[in-house]
C-alpha positions, 0 to 999 in steps of 0.5 A: 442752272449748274450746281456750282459745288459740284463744277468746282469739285471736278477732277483735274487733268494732267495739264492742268496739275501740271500748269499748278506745279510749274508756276510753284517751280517758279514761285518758290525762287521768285519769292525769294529773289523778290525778298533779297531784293527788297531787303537790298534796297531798305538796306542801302536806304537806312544804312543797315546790314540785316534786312536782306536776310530777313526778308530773304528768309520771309520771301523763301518762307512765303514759297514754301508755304504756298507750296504747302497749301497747294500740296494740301489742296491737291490732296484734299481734292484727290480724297474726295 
């Protein structure tokens, strides 16, 4: 029976870092767009005009902070 700590703490190759970061590259945007959108749409429901900048912003915050939890990630993988 394998050890699973020891699997789940193996090294990552190049592909697969690079797989990570690209769907970061990606996720980054796609919050913020899907934020925009949302805000748009309450915004046209409810007659308001500061919706989509909230959720803007919470949509843009939500990508960095997953880009920040990755980077921890990784480095916490290298250090061990």
């Amino acid at each position: 029976m394998p050890n699973w700590r020891v699997v789940a703490r193996r090294k990552k190759n190049f592909a697969h870092k690079a797989v990570e970061y690209s769907s970061l590259a990606l996720m980054l945007p796609a919050g913020t767009f899907s934020g925009y959108l949302i805000g748009y749409w309450l915004d046209r429901q409810f007659g308001t005009t500061w919706l989509r900048i909230l959720l803007l912003i919470l949509g843009s915050a939500g990508g960095f902070i997953e880009l920040i939890r990755q980077i921890l990630r990784d480095s916490r993988d290298d250090d061990a």
